[in-house]
C-alpha positions in Angstrom: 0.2 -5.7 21.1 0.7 -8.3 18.4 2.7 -6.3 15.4 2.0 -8.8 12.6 1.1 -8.1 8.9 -0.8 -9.0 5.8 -2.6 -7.9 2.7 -4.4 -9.9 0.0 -7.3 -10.7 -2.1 -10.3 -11.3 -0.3 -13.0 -12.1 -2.7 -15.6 -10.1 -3.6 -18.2 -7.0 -2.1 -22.1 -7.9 -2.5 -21.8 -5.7 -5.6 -19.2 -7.9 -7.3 -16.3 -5.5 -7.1 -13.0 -7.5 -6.0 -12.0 -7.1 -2.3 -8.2 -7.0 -0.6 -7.9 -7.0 3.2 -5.0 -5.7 4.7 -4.2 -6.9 8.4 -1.6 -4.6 10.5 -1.1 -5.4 14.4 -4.7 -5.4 15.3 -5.8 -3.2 12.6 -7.8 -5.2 10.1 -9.9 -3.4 6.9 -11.6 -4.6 3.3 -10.9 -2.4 0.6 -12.0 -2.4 -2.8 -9.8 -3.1 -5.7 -9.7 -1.4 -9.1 -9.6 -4.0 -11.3 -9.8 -1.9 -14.8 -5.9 -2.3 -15.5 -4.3 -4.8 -12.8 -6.0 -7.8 -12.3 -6.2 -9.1 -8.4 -3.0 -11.5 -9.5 -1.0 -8.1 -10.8 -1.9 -6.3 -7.6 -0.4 -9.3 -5.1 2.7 -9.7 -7.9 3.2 -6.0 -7.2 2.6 -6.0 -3.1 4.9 -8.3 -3.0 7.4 -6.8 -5.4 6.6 -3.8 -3.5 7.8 -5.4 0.1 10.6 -7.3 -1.1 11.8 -3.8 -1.6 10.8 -2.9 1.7 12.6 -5.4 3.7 15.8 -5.1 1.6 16.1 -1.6 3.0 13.9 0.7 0.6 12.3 3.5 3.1 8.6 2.6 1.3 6.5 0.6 0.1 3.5 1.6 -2.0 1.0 -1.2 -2.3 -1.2 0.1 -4.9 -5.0 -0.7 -4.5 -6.5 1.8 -7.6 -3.8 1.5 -10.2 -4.2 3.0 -13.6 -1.4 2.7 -16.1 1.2 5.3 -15.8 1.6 8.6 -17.6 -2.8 8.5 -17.1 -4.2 11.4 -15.0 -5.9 9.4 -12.7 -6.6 9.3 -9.1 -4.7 6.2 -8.0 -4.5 4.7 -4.0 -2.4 2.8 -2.1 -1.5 1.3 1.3 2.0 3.3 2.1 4.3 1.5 4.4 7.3 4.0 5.6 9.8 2.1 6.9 12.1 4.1 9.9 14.4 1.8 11.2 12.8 -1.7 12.5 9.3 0.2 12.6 6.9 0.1 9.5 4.2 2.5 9.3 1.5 2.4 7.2 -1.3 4.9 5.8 -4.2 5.1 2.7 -2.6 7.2 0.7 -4.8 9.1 -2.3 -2.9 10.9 -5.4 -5.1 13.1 -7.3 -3.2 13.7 -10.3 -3.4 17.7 -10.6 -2.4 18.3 -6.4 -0.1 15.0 -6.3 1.5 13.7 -9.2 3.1 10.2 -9.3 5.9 8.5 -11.0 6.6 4.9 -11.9 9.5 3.0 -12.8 9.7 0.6 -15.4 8.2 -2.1 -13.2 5.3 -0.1 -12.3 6.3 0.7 -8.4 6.1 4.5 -7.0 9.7 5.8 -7.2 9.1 9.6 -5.6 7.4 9.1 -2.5 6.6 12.9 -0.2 7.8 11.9 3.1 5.5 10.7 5.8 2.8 12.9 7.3 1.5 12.4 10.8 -0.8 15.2 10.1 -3.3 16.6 7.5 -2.5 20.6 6.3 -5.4 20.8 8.6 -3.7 19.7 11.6 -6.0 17.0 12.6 -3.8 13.3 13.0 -3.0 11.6 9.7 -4.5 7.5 10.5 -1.9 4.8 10.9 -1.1 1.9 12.1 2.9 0.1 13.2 4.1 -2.9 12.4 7.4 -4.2 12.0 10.4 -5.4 9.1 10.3 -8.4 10.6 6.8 -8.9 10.8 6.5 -7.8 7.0 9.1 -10.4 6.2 7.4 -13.3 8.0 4.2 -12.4 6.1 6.4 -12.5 2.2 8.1 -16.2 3.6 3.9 -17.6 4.6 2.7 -15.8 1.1 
């Protein structure tokens, strides 16, 4: 199974909103971007920020899709990459600020991170997909 990697902008939605596309192994899927406080050029400055982390040996990655700025109570979502060794997994994760607060640093990336679910409190399978470091690294030398 091919274990590559990718995210980025990719255009727009019929309604106009501003698309990304994230690409993990075989896994492929359009989101939608909030565009109120990052622009698309923030959110790929902050991926990549976000990776470069990632493959220097941080344990996460959150690659924020909904961003508002910090210290707002505001639902906020990101791609969450949880690195365990070689192995990268990633999830859609969604705060909600009153069940899941967040905190920023100064550069604007998640610095508390819960760890890594595989399932819900209900017990049904938490979705997500594996990649690798390496394959995260080859995608930061292409981008």
């Amino acid at each position: 199974m091919p274990m590559g990697f990718s995210i980025g902008v990719d255009g727009e939605f019929d309604d106009g909103t501003v698309a990304g596309r994230i690409r993990v192994g075989r896994f492929t899927e359009r989101f939608e971007l909030a565009c109120g406080y990052w622009t698309p050029q923030d959110y790929q400055l902050k991926w990549r920020e976000a990776l470069l982390r990632l493959v220097e040996g941080a344990s996460y990655a959150c690659l924020m899709t909904r961003m508002s700025p910090p210290g707002e109570e505001a639902i906020r979502m990101a791609w969450v990459l949880c690195r365990s060794k070689d192995t990268v997994f990633v999830q859609q994760w969604v705060w909600v600020p009153y069940e899941h607060p967040i905190r920023f640093d100064d550069d604007e990336q998640v610095i508390e991170l819960e760890p890594r679910a595989t399932h819900s409190e209900d017990g049904e399978p938490i979705s997500e997909w594996r990649t690798t470091v390496e394959a995260v690294k080859a995608f930061l030398q292409l981008a």
